[in-house]
C-alpha positions in Angstrom: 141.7 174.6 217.4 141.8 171.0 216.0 139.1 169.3 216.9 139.2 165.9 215.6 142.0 164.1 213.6 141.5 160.6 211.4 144.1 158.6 210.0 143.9 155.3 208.3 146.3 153.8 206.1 149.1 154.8 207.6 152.4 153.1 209.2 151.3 151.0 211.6 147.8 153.2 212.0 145.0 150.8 210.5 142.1 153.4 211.0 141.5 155.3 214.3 139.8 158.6 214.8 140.5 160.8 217.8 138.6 163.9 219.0 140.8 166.8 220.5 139.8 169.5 223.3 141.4 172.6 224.4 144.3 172.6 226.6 147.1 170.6 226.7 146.9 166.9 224.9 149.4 164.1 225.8 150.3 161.1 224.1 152.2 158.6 225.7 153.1 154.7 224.6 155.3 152.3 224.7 158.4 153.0 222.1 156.9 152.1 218.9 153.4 152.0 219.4 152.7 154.7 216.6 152.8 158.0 218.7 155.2 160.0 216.3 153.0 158.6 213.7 150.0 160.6 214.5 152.4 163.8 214.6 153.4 162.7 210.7 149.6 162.3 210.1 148.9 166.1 211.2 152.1 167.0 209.2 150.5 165.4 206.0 147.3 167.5 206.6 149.6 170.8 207.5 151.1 170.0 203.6 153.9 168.2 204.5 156.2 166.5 202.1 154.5 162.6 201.2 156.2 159.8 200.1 154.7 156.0 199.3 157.2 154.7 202.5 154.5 156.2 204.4 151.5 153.5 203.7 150.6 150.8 205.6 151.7 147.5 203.4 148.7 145.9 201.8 147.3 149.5 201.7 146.3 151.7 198.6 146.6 154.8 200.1 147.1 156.7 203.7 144.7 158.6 204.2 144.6 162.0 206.7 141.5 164.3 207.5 142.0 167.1 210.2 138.6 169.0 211.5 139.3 172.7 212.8 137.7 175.7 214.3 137.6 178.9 211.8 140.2 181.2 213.4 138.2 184.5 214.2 140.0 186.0 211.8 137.8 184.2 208.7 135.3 184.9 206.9 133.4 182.2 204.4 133.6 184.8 201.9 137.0 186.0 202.5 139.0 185.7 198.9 142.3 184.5 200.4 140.6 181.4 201.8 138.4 181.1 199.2 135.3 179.5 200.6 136.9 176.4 202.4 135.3 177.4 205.9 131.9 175.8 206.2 129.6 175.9 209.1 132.4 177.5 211.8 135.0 174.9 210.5 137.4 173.9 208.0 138.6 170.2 206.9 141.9 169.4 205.7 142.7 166.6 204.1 145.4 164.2 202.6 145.8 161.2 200.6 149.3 159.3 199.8 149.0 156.7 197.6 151.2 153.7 197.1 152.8 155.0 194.1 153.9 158.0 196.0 151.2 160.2 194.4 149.1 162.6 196.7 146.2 164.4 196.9 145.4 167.3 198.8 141.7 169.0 199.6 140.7 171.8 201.5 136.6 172.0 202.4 136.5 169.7 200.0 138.3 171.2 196.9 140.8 169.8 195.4 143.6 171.5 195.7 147.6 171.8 196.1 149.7 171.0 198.5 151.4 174.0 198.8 147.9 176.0 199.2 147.2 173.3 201.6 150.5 174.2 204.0 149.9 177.8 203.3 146.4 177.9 204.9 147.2 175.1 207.5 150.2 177.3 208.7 147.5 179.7 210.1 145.6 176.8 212.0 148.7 174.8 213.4 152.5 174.6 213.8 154.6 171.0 214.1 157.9 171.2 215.6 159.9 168.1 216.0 161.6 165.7 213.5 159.1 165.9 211.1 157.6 169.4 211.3 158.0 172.4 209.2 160.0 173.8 211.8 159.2 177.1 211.2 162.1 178.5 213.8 164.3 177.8 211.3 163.6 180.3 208.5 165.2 183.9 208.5 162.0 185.7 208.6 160.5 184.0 211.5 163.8 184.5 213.6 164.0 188.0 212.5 160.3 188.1 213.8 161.2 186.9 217.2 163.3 189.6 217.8 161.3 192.2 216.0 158.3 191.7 218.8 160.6 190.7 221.3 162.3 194.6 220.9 158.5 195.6 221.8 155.5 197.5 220.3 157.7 200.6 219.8 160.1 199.1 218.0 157.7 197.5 216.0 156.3 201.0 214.6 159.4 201.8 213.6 159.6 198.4 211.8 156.6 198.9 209.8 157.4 202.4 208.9 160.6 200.9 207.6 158.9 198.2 205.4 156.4 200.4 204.5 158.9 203.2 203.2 160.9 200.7 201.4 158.2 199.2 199.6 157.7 203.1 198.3 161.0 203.9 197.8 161.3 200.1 195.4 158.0 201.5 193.4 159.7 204.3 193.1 163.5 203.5 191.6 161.4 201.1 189.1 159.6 203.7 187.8 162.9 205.8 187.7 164.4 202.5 186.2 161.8 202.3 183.3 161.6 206.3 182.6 165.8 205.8 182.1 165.6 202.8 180.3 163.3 204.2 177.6 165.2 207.3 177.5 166.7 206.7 173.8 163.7 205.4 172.8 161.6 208.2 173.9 163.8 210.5 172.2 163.6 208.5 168.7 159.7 208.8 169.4 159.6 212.5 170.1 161.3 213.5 166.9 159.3 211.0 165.1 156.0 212.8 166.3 157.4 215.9 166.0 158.3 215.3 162.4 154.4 213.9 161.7 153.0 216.6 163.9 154.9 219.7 161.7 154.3 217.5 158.4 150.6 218.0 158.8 150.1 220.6 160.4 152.2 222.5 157.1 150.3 221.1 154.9 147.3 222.5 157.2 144.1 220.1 156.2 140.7 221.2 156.2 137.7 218.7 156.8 136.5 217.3 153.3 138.9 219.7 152.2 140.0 216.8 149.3 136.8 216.3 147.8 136.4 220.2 147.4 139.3 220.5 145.6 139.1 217.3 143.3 135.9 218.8 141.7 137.2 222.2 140.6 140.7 220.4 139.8 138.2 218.5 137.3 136.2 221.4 136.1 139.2 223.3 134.9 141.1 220.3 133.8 137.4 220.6 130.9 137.2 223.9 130.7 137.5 224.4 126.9 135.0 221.7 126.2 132.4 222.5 129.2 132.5 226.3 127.0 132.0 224.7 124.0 129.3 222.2 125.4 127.3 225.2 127.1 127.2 227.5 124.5 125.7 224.9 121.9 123.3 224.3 124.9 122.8 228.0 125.2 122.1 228.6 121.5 119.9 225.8 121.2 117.5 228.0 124.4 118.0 231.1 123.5 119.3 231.8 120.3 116.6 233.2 117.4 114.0 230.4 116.8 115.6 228.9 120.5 113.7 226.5 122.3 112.7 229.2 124.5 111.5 231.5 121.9 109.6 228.2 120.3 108.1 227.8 124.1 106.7 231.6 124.0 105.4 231.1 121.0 103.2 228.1 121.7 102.3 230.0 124.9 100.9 232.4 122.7 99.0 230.4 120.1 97.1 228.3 123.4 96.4 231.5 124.8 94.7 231.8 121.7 92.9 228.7 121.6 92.1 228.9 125.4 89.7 232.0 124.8 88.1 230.1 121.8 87.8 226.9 123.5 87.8 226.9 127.4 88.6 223.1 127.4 92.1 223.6 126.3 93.0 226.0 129.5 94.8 223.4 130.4 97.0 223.2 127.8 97.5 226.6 127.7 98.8 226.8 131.5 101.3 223.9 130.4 103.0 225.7 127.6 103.3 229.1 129.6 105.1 226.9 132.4 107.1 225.1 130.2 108.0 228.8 128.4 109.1 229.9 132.3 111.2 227.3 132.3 112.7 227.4 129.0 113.7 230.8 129.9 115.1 230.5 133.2 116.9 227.4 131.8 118.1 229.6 129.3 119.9 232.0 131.5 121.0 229.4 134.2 122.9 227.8 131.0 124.3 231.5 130.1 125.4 232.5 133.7 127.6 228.7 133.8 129.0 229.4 130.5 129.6 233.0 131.8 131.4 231.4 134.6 133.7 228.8 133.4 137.4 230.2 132.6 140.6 228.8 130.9 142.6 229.4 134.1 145.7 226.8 133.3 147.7 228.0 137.0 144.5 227.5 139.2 144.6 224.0 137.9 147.6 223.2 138.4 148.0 224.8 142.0 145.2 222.8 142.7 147.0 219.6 141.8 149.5 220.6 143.7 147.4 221.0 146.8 145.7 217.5 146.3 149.0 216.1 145.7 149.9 217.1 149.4 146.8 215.8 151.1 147.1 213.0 149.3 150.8 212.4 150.5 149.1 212.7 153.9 146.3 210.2 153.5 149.1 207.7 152.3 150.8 208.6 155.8 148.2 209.2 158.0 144.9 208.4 157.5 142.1 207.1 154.4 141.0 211.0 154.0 141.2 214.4 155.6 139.2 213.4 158.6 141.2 210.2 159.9 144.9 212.6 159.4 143.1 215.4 161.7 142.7 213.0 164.1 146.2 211.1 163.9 147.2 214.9 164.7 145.2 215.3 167.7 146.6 212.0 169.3 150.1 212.5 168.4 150.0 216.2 169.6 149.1 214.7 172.8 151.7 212.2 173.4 154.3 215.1 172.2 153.1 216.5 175.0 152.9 213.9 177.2 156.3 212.5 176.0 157.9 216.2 176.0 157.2 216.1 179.8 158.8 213.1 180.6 161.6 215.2 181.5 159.7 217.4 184.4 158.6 213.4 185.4 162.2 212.4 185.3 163.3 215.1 187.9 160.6 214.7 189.8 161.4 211.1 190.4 164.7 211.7 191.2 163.9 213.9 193.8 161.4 211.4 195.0 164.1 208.3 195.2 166.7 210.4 197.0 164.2 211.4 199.8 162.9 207.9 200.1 166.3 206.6 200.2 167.3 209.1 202.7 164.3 208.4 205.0 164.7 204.3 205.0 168.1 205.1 205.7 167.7 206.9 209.2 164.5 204.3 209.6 166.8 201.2 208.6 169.2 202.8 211.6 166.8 203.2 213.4 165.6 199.5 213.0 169.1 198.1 213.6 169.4 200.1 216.8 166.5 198.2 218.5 167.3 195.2 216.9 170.8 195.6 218.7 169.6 196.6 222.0 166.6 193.5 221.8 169.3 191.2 220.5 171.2 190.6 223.9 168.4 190.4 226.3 166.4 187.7 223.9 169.6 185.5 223.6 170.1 185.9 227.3 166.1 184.9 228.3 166.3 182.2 225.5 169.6 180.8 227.3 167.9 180.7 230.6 165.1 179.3 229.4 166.8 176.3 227.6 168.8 176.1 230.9 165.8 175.6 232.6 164.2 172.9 229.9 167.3 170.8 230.8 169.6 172.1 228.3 172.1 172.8 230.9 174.8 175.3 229.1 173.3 175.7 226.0 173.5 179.8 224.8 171.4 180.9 222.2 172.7 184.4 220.6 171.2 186.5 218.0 173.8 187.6 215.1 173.1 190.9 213.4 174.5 190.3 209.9 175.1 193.5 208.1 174.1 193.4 204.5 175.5 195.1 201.2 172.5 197.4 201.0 168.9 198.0 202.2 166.8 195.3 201.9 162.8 194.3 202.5 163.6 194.1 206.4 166.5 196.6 206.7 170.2 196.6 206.6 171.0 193.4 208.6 170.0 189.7 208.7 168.9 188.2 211.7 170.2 184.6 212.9 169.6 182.6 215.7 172.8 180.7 217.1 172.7 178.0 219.1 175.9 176.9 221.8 174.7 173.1 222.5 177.1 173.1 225.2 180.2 174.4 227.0 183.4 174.6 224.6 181.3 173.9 221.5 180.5 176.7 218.9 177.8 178.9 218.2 176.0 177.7 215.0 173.3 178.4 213.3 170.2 176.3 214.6 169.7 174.2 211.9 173.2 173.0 212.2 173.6 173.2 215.8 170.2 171.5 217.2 168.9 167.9 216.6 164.7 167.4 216.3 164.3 167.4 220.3 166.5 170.5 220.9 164.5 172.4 218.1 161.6 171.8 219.6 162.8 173.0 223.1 163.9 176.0 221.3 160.6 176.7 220.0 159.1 176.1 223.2 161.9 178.7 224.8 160.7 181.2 222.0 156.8 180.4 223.1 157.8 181.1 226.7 159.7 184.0 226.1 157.1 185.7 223.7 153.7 184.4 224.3 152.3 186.4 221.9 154.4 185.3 219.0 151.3 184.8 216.5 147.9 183.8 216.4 148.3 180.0 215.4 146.3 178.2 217.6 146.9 175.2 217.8 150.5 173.9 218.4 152.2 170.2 218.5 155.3 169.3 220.0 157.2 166.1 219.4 160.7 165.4 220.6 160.5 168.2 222.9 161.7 165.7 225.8 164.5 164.5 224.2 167.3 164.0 226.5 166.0 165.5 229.9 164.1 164.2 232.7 163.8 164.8 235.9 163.4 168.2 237.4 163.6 169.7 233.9 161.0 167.6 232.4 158.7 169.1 235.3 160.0 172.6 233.9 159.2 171.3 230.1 155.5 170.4 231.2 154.6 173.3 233.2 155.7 175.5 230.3 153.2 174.0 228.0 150.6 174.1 231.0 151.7 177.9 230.5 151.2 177.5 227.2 147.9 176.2 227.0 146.2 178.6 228.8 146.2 180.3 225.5 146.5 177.7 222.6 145.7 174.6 222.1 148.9 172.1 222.8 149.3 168.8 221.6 152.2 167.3 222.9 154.0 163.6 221.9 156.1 162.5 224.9 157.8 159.9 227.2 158.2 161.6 230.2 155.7 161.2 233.2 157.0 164.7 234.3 155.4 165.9 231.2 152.1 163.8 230.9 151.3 164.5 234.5 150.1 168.1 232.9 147.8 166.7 230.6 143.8 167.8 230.1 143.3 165.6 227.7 145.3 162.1 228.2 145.6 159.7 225.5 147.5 156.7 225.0 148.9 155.0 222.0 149.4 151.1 222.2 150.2 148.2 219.2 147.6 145.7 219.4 147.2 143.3 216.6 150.5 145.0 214.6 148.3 148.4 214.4 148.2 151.5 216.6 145.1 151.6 219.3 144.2 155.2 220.9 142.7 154.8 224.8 141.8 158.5 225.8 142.6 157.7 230.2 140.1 158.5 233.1 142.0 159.4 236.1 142.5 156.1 237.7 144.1 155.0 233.7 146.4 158.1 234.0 148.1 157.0 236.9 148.4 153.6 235.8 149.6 155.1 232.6 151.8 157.7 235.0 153.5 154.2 236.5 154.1 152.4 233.1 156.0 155.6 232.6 158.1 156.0 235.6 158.8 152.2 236.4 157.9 150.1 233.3 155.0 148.5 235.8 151.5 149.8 235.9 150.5 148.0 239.3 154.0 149.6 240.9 152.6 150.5 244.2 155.4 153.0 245.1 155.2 154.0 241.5 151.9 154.8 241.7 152.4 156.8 244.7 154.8 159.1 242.5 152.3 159.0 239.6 149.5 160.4 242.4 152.7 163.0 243.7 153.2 164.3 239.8 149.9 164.5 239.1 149.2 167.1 242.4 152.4 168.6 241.6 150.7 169.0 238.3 147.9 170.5 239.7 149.8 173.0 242.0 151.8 174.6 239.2 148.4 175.6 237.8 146.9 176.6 240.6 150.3 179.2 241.4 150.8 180.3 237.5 146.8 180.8 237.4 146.2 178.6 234.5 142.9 177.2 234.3 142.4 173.2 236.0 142.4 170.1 234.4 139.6 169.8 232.4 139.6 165.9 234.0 138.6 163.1 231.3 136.8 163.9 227.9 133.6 162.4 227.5 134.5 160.2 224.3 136.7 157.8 223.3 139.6 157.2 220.8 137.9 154.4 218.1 140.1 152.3 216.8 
């Protein structure tokens, strides 16, 4: 609930604060004395539309704050209202500067005004001339009838939405697997092409670097013969290096058994005479193996010529076009069952468009059965708020094909009078009327949502009497379950107050005076013969206000929760 408000800057509002309790709130004034003006100042903080007309002259800026109870539903951690409640509360602010700029803060945080309105929507709802008037939008009017068609109904709503959200997901995805259809084709052959390129050319893993080293022997084989039989002459030939090696071996051996220190010399000569040998043949057996073999060499270029073609494609060597294989085998694949995908998807759509057909049928047959009995309780309670021979009717407006909410578009219509046509509300009703609307809707659905804290101005435009009693004992009704902050000029409405508060010009700027009992029926008088010290008004001030008292006492609403125990600072 709200539970404090502070405006300054504003019209004819200097700088007043004025702490709100649950229940019903009244405000009552003289015309002009800056009532509707706290009703604009909520509207600011709810993210209502600002403009520099709004500040006081002399003023820099107006300035709003609004101090709330965190709904139940919150938590301080919650991402959609991103930290803003603090300490079981939530402050929303707004500031209109002179030059028609504005500033908007939630908790705090800067922020916009359209975030603003969005999170203020869940903690209060204007109606009246310069409220959101949230009656009027399509949605909320097919909502009214939605919950008014009962629980049951209901199901079958959500099943609805929830189908056709499914069944939207679905034709996109049918949508983008067409759409692509030509392209997807262009890619498969593409891949298929690479895929069948490679894999006839068949690449093994260094594969390249194999090849290029034979390629190069044979492309020297004449001169690696004649190169490695000089070598093997020079080892083994007569008076070879490894004959010259054997024979040193020999003379050391020699010398070794004449002179022991030259063992060592000895042992070095007979290794190096091992190796000469071994050296020798090593040299013999590469000679023995190198061949003029003109064909190998050239299949060989060949074969490089083809894994070269691929690196140039594909990849920097034999490695990186194995794997450009792998991956476009797989989205071959993947692409070649786009087709299975496709059908699949059809099948899908044409279920899902069967099944939010007989649920869209389904839909528009309680909408049709709900639609005559809300229009007729709506009428009777209009009738009953002094709009004597108003009709409100609910139009079922087919539409062209299935849409978010079904296959029709709901509209409220509103008769003002006998003779005069049905129109839609927003051309048919003028600020009071809405709000009397509104309050019908409330009556009829008291469960409409879970805003809790609601504000009515204008809603006694044009009645009095008998039907202003009717007006207040509705928001009495009302109140049981939300807080109600109501702007009037009707005695028959303020008698229902909890919280009384009156708005009076002193100085040129608005004063707030929250009214003890004995101020209430003074107050009461003012109201219902311009005189506050009107004995015989007075009486009918003391006869409302036990009326008042009555109606809450027979509906079972809670009493008066008498005077709060501050006051209104100026």
């Amino acid at each position: 609930m709200l539970r404090e408000l502070h405006i300054s800057g504003l019209g004819i509002i200097s700088d007043l604060d004025l702490q709100l309790t649950p229940g019903l709130t009244v405000l009552t004034g003289e015309t002009g004395a800056g009532k509707t003006m706290l009703t604009v100042g909520v509207s600011l903080a709810a993210g209502a539309r600002a403009g520099a007309h709004l500040v006081t002259p002399g003023e820099g800026a107006a300035r709003v704050q609004a101090r709330f109870d965190v709904p139940a539903g919150w938590a301080a951690e919650d991402d959609q209202h991103q930290g803003w409640a603090e300490d079981g509360e939530v402050i929303l602010a707004r500031s209109v500067g002179s030059d028609g700029k504005s500033t908007a803060r939630i908790g705090g945080q800067l922020t916009t005004a359209s975030a603003l309105a969005g999170v203020a929507a869940e903690l209060i709802e204007v109606h009246g001339q310069h409220g959101s008037l949230r009656l009027l939008e399509p949605a909320t009017q097919m909502g009214f009838l939605d919950r008014f068609a009962g629980p049951g109904h209901l199901a079958t709503v959500t099943d609805y939405v929830e189908t056709y959200r499914e069944l939207e997901a679905g034709r996109r995805a049918l949508r983008s697997l067409e759409g692509d259809l030509r392209d997807r084709e262009r890619e498969i052959d593409l891949l298929r092409y690479q895929v069948n390129e490679i894999r006839s050319v068949d690449p093994r893993p260094g594969e390249t670097a194999t090849l290029q080293a034979e390629e190069a022997r044979l492309s020297h084989a004449e001169r690696l013969l004649e190169l490695a039989g000089a070598a093997e002459q020079i080892l083994g030939g007569d008076g070879g290096t490894a004959e010259g090696a054997s024979s040193v071996t020999r003379g050391l051996a020699a010398v070794a058994d004449l002179d022991p220190a030259a063992s060592g010399l000895r042992d070095r000569a007979g290794a190096l005479a091992v190796d000469a040998a071994e050296l020798a043949r090593d040299v013999r057996d590469y000679r023995e193996s190198l061949a003029m073999d003109p064909a190998r060499a050239e299949a060989l270029r060949a074969r490089i010529a083809d894994l070269k073609g691929l690196h140039r494609k594909y990849g920097a060597g034999d490695e990186e076009v194995l794997e450009f294989l792998r991956l476009a085998s797989a989205h071959l694949a993947e692409l070649s069952g786009a087709d299975e995908r496709l059908e699949e998807l059809r099948a899908d759509v044409e279920a899902g468009q069967r099944k939010a057909t007989d649920l869209a049928a389904a839909v528009s047959s309680g909408r049709s059965a709900g639609s005559k009995r809300l229009g007729d309780a709506l009428s009777q309670e209009l009738d009953a708020l002094g709009m004597s021979g108003a009709e409100v009717s609910v139009a079922l407006h087919p539409l062209d094909a299935l849409g978010p909410s079904g296959a029709e578009r709901v509209e409220l219509l509103l008769r003002a009078g006998p003779g005069q046509p049905s129109l839609p509300l927003a051309k048919a009703a003028s600020g009071g009327e809405l709000s009397r609307v509104m309050l019908a809707c409330r009556s009829v659905l008291s469960d409409l949502d879970d805003v809790p804290t609601l504000v009515f101005d204008e809603v006694d435009a044009g009645i009095g009497g008998g039907a202003g009693l009717a007006v207040g004992r509705r928001l009495a009704r009302l109140s049981a379950q939300r807080q109600v902050v109501v702007v009037t000029h009707l005695p028959q409405i303020a008698c229902f107050a909890d919280l009384h508060v009156r708005v009076r010009k002193e100085g040129g700027v608005a004063i707030l005076d929250v009214l003890d009992d004995l101020e209430r029926v003074r107050e009461l008088s003012r109201m219902l013969a311009g005189l506050e010290t009107s004995e015989h008004a007075g009486s009918h001030a003391e006869e409302l206000l036990a009326e008042a008292a009555r109606s809450r006492a027979e509906s079972g609403a809670p009493p008066r929760a008498g005077k709060a125990a501050h006051r209104a600072a100026t």
